[in-house]
C-alpha positions, 0 to 999 in steps of 0.5 A: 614571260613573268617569272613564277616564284615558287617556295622551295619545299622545306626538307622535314624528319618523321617524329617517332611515335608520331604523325608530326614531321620536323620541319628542318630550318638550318643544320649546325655541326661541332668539328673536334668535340671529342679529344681523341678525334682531334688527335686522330684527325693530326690536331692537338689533343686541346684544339678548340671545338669549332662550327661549320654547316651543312645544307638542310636537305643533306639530312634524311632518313635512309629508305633503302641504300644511302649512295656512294658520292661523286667526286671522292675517292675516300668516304667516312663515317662520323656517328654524331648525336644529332639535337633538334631544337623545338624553339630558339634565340640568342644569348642562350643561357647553358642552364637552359639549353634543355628547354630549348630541345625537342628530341634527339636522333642518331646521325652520321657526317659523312665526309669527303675525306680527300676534298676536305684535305684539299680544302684544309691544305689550301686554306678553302671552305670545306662546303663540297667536303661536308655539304653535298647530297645525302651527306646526313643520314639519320635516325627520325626525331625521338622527343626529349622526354623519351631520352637520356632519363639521367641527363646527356650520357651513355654510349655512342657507337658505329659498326661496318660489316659488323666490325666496330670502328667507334665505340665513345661515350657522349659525356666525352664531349668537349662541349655538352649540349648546353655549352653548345647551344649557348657558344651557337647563339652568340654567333647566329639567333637559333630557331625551331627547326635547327639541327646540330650535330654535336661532334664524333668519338674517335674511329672515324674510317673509310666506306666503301660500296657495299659496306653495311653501317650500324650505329646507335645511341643509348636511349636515342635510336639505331641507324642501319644502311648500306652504301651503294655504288 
């Protein structure tokens, strides 16, 4: 019997306002983008920022509850601004990240905390830590000119239960957007259609089934979920 290829169906994100969806290609994150998260994490508070990955279909819009994972015994949240790009290349200039930017939404790195332990300790990729099913909710895509009037800045939180756990700031960040654009696009060319989280404030913590998450950003949007079992 001949096998029949079939393309696979590319994960995509509703555009607020709009009909469009956003078409995700690849999803970049920043690791330790904000000081007092490295130092929370046990690293030295002037560790260098760093990238990693996550698979395109690890991010969704929650429809209901966003599932307890298997294989982990200690969940967290990291809330993340989340950058969608409407174009790309290489050698990106900083000065002209900006134009390279479609819209912005409120994301979460959820984490396999133990497996990225085991992971880190071993001296293995975090790929099973970071990259499983369900491991990026978010907010659907606000365009650009919809956001942050006065440039990248404002608040960054994330509430459990109603109790809030991180409460940041974005101008926080080690490397801002363009840096971050421009460091990527020495590594890898970018393209319409990438994501990239870019980093957690301190407060990252465990959940649990049954817990309510709540997270916002200034200007960007407001994520709410429950953890189910």
């Amino acid at each position: 019997m001949d096998y029949v290829f079939t393309p696979p169906i590319r994960p995509s994100l509703p555009v607020v306002g709009s009909e469009a969806r956003f078409p995700v290609r690849r999803v970049y994150c920043v690791g330790r983008n904000y000081r007092a998260h490295a130092a929370e994490m046990g690293m030295p508070e002037d560790a260098d920022p760093f990238f990693f990955t996550k698979p395109a279909d690890a991010v969704f819009v929650p429809q209901g509850p966003v599932p307890y994972p298997a294989a982990t015994a200690s969940l967290h949240h990291e809330v993340e601004l989340l950058v969608a790009l409407g174009r790309g290349g290489r050698n990106i200039a900083a000065g002209e990240a900006a134009s390279h930017v479609y819209g912005y939404a409120v994301g979460i790195d959820l984490t396999r905390r133990d497996l990225q332990h085991q992971a880190r300790d071993l001296g293995r990729p975090w790929d099973m830590a970071k990259g499983f099913t369900s491991a990026g909710p978010c907010t659907p895509i606000r365009p650009a000119a919809d956001c942050f009037p006065h440039g990248v800045n404002g608040g960054i939180r994330l509430a459990v239960n109603d109790d809030v756990r991180q409460d940041g700031l974005l101008e926080d960040m080690i490397l801002g957007i363009g840096e971050i654009l421009a460091e990527l696009s020495r590594y890898d060319r970018l393209a319409a259609g990438d994501l990239v989280f870019t980093g957690s404030p301190a407060g990252v913590g465990e959940l649990h089934p049954g817990d309510d998450v709540w997270a916002a950003i200034d200007t960007v949007g407001t994520l709410e979920f429950q953890v189910s079992d």
